[in-house]
Backbone as CSV, one residue per row, in Angstrom:
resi,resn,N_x,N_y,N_z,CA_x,CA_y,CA_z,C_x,C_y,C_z
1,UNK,92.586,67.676,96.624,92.049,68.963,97.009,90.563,68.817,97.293
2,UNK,89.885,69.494,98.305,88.397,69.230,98.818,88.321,71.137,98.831
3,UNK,87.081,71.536,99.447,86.594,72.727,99.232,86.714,73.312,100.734
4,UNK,86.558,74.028,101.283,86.305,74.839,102.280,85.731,76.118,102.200
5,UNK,84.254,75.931,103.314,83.276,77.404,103.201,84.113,78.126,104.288
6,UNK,84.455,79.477,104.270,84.927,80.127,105.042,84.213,81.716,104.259
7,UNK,83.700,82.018,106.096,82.950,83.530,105.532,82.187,83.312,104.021
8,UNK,81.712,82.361,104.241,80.803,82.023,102.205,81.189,82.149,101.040
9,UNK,82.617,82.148,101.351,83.219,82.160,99.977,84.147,80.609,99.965
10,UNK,83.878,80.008,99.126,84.476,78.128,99.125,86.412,78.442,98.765
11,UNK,86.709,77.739,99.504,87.941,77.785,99.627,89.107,76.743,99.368
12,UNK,89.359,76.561,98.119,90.142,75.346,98.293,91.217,74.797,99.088
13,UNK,91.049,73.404,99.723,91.836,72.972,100.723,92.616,71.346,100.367
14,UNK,94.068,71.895,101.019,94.706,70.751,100.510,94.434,69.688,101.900
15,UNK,93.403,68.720,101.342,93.217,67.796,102.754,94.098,67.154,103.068
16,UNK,95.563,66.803,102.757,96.574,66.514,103.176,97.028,67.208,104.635
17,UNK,96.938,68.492,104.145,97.822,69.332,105.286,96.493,70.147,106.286
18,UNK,95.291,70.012,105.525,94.271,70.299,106.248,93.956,72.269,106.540
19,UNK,95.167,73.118,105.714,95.053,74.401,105.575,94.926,75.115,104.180
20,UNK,93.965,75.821,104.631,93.462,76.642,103.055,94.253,77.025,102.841
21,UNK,94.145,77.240,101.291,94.778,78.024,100.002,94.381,79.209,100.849
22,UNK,95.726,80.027,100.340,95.380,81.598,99.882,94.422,81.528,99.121
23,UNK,93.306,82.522,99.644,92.916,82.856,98.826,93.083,84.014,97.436
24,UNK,92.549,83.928,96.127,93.043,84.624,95.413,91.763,86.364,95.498
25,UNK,92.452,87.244,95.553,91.906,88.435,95.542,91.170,88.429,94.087
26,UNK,89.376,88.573,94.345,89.453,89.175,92.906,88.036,90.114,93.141
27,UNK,87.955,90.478,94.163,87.572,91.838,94.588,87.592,93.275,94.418
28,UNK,87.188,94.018,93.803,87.361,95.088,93.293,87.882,96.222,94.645
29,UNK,87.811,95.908,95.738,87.963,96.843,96.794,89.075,96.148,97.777
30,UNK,89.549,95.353,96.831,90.710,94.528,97.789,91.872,95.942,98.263
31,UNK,92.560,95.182,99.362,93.371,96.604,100.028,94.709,97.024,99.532
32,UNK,95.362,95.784,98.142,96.408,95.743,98.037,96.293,96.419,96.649
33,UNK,97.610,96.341,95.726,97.662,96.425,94.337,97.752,95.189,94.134
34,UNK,98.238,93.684,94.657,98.794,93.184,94.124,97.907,91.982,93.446
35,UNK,96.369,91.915,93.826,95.437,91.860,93.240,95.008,91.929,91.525
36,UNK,95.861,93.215,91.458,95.875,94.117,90.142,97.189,93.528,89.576
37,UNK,98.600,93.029,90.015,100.078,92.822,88.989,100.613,92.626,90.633
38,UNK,101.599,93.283,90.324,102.355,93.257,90.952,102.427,94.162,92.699
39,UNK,102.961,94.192,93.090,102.857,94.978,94.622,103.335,96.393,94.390
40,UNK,102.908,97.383,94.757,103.580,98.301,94.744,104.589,98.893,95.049
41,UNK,105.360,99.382,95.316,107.463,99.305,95.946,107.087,100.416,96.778
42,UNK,107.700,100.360,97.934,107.697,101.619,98.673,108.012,103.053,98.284
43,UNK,107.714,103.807,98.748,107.790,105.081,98.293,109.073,106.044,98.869
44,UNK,109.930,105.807,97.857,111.496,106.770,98.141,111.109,108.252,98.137
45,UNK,110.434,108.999,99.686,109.994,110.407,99.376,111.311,111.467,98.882
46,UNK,112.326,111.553,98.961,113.285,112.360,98.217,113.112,112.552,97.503
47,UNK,112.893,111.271,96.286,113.273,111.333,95.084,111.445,111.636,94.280
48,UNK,110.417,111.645,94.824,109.257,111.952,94.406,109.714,113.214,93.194
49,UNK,108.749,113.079,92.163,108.579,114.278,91.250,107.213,114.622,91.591
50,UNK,107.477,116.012,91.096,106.203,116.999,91.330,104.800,116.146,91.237
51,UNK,104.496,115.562,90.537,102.974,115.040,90.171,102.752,113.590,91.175
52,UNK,103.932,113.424,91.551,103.962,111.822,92.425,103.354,112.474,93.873
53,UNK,104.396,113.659,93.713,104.411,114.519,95.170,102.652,114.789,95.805
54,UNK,101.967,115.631,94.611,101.409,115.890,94.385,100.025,115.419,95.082
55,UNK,100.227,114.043,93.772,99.074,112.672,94.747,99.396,112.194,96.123
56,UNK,100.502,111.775,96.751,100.962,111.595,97.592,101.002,112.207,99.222
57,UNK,101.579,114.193,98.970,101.388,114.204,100.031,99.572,113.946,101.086
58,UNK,98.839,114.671,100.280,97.031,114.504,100.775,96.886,113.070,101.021
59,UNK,97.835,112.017,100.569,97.152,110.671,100.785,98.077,109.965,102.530
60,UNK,99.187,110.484,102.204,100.326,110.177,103.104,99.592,111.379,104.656
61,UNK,98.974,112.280,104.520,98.488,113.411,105.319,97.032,112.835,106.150
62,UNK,96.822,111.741,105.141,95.179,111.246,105.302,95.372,109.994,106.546
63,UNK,96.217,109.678,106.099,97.194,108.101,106.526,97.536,108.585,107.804
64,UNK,98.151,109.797,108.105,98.861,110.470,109.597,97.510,110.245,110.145
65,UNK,96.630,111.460,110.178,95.397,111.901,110.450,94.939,110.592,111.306
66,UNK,94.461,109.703,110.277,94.072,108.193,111.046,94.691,107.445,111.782
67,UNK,96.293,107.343,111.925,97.065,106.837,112.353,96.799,107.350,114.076
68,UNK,96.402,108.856,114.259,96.465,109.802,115.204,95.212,109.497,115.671
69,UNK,94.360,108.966,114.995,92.750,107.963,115.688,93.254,107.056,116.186
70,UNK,93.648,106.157,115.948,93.555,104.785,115.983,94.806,103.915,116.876
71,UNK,95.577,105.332,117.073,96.911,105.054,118.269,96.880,106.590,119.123
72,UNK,96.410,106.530,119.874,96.196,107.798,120.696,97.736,108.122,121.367
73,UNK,98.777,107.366,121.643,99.672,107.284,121.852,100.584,108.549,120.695
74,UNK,99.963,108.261,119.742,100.980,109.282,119.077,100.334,110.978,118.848
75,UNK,100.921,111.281,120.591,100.896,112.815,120.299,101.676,113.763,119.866
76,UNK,101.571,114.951,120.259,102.678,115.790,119.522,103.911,115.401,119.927
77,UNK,104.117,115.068,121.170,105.380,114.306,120.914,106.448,113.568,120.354
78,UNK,105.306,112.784,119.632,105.808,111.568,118.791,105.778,112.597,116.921
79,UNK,104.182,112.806,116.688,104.558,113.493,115.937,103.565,114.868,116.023
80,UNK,104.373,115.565,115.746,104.069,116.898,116.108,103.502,117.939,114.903
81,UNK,102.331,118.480,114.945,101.501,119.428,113.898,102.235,119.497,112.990
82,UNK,103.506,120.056,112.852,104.271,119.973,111.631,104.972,118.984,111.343
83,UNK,104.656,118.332,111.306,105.542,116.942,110.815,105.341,117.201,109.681
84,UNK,104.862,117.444,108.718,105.301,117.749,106.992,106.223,117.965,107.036
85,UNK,106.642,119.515,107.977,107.747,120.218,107.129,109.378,119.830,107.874
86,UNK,109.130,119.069,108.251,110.339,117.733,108.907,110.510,116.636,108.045
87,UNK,111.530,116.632,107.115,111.777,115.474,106.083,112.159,113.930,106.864
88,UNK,112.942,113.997,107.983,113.197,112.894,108.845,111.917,112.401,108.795
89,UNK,110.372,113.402,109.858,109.647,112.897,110.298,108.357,112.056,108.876
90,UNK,109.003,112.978,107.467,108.161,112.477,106.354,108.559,111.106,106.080
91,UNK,109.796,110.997,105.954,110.652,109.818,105.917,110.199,108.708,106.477
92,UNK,110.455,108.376,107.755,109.748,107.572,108.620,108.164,107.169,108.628
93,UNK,107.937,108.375,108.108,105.837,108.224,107.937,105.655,107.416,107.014
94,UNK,106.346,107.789,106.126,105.753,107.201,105.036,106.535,105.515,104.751
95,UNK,107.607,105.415,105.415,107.926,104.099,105.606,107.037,103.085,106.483
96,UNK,106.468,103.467,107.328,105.998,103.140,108.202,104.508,102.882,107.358
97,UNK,104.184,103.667,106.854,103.029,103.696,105.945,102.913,102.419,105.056
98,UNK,104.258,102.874,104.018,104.369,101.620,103.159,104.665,100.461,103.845
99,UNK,104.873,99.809,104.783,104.831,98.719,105.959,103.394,98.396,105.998
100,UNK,102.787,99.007,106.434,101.509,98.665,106.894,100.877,98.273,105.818
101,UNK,100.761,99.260,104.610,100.485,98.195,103.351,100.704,97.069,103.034
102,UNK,102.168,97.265,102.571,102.150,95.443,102.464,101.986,94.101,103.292
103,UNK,101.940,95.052,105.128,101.912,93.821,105.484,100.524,93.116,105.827
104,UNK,99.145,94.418,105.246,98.242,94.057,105.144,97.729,93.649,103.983
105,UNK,98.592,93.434,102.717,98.388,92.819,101.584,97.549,91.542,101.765
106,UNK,96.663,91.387,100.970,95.970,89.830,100.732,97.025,88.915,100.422
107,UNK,98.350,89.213,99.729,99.078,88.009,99.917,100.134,87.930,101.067
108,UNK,99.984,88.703,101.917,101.058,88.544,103.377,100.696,87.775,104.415
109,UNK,101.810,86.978,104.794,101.633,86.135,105.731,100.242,86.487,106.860
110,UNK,99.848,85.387,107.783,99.062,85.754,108.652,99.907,86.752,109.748
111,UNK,101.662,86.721,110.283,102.441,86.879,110.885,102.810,88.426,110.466
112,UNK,102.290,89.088,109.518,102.425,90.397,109.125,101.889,91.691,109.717
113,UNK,101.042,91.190,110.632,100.033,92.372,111.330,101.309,92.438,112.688
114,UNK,101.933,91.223,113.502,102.909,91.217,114.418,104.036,92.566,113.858
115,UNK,104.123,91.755,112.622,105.762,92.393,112.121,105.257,94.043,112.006
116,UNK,103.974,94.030,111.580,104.064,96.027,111.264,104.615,96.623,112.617
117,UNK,103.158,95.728,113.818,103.191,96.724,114.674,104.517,96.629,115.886
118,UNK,105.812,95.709,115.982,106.928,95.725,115.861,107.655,97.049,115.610
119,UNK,107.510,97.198,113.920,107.665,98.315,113.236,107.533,99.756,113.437
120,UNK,105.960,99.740,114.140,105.490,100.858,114.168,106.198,101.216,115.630
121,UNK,106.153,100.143,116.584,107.093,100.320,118.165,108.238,100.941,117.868
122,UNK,109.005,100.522,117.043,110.618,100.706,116.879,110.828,102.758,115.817
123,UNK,109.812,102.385,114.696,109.314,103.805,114.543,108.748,104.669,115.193
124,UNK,107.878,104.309,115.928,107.324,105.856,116.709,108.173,105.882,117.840
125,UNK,109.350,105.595,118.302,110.142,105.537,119.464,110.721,106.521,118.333
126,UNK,111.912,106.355,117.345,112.879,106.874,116.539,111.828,108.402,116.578
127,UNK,110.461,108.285,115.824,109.643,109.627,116.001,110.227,110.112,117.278
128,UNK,109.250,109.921,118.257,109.776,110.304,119.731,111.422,111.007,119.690
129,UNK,112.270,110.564,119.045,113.610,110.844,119.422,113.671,112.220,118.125
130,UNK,113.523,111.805,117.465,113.624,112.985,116.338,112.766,114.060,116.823
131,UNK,111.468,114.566,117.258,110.646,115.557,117.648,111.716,116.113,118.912
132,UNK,111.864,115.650,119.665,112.859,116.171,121.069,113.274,116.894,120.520
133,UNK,114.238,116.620,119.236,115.124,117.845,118.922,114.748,118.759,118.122
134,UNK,113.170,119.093,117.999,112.781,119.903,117.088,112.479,121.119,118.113
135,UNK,112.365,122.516,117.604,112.163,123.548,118.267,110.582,124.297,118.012
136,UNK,109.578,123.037,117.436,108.737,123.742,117.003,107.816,123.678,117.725
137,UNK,106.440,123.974,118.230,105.405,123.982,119.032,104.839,122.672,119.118
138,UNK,104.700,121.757,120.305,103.441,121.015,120.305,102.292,121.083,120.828
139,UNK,101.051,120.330,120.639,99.784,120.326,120.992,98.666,120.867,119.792
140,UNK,97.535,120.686,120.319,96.693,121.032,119.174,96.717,122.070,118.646
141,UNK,96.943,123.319,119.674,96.921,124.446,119.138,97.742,125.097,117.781
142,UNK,98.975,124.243,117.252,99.681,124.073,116.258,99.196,123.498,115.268
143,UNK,98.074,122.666,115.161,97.422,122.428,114.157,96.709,123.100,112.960
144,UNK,97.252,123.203,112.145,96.788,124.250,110.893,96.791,123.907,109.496
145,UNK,95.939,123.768,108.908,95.470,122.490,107.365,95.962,124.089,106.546
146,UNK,96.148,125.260,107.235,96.763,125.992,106.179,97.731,126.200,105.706
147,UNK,98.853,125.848,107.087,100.266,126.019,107.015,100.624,124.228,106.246
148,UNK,99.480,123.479,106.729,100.293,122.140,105.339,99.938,122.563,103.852
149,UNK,99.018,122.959,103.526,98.572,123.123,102.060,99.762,124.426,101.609
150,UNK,100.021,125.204,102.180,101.239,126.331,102.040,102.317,125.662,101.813
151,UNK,102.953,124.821,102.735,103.749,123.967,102.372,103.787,122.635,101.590
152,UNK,102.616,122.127,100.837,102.686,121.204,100.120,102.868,122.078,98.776
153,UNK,102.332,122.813,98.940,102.271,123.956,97.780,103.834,124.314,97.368
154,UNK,104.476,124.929,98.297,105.887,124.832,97.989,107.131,124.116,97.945
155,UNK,106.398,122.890,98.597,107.457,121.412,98.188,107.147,121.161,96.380
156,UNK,105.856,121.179,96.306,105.493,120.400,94.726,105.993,121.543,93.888
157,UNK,106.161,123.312,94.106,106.772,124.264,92.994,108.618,123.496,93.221
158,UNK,109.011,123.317,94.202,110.328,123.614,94.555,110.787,122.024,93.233
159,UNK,109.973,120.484,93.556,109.967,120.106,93.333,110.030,120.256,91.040
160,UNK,108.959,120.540,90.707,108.894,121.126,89.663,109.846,122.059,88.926
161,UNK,110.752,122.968,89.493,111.649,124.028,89.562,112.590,122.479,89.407
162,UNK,113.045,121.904,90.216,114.380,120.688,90.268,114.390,120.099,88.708
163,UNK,112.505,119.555,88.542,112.603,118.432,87.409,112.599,119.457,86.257
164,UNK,112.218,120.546,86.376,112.823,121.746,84.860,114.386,121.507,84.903
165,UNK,114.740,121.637,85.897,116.385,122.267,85.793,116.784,120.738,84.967
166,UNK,116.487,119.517,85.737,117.706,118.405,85.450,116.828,118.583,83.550
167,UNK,115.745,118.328,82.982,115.197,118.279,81.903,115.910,119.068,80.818
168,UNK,116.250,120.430,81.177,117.011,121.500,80.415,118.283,121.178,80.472
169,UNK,118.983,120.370,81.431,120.225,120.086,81.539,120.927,119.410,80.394
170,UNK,119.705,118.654,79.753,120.000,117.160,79.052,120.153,117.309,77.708
């Protein structure tokens, strides 16, 4: 094993094969969990409880928002002002979401940035197909941070109301 400077941080290298080690995350602002244990598991939105819900939708909402920078391609078409209150279209988001995480994990292949955006092709097409059949308004003018907080509001009671019932059940 010999060293390698890359970006100023020394890198150990197996001079055999002549390619760096992974490096090990020990960065406090690294992008992954897995830094911290283990990786985090994707997020089964059905089955969310109220307090998961909770943290989740504003972060999963934050994630759209930027997604809608950074691919101009996805307009209301693809996904449309209300996409909250479309479980298909939550579904898919947030898969698509948890994708992009891991495949920007510090421990994912270099070949992982290919595979998301693959992913994201084959998802925002399925988007595309699911919005067609929606009857709800597109374009900006449908945009309203009141009608999501109304409805995050009554996913996380409806949610809460479920985890009383099964709790009392038992």
């Amino acid at each position: 094993m010999s060293d390698l400077r890359v970006d100023g941080a020394v890198r150990p290298v197996d001079v055999r094969s002549r390619v760096p080690a992974r490096p090990v995350a020990t960065s406090t602002t690294a992008r992954s969990s897995s830094a911290g244990g283990a990786a985090r598991p994707p997020i089964h939105w059905p089955s969310l409880g109220p307090f998961d819900a909770e943290r989740e939708w504003p972060q999963l909402r934050e994630w759209v928002n930027a997604m809608r920078e950074r691919y101009r391609g996805l307009d209301s078409y693809v996904v449309p002002a209300c996409w909250f209150a479309h479980e298909s279209l939550v579904v898919a988001l947030q898969a698509l979401r948890d994708h992009e995480r891991v495949a920007y994990d510090t421990t994912s292949p270099g070949s992982s940035g290919t595979d998301w955006h693959r992913a994201y092709r084959d998802v925002t097409a399925m988007l595309r197909q699911f919005t067609a059949d929606l009857r709800c308004g597109h374009g900006p003018e449908y945009a309203d941070g009141e009608l999501f907080e109304q409805f995050v509001g009554n996913d996380i009671a409806r949610r809460r109301r479920r985890a009383a019932t099964v709790a009392l059940s038992q």
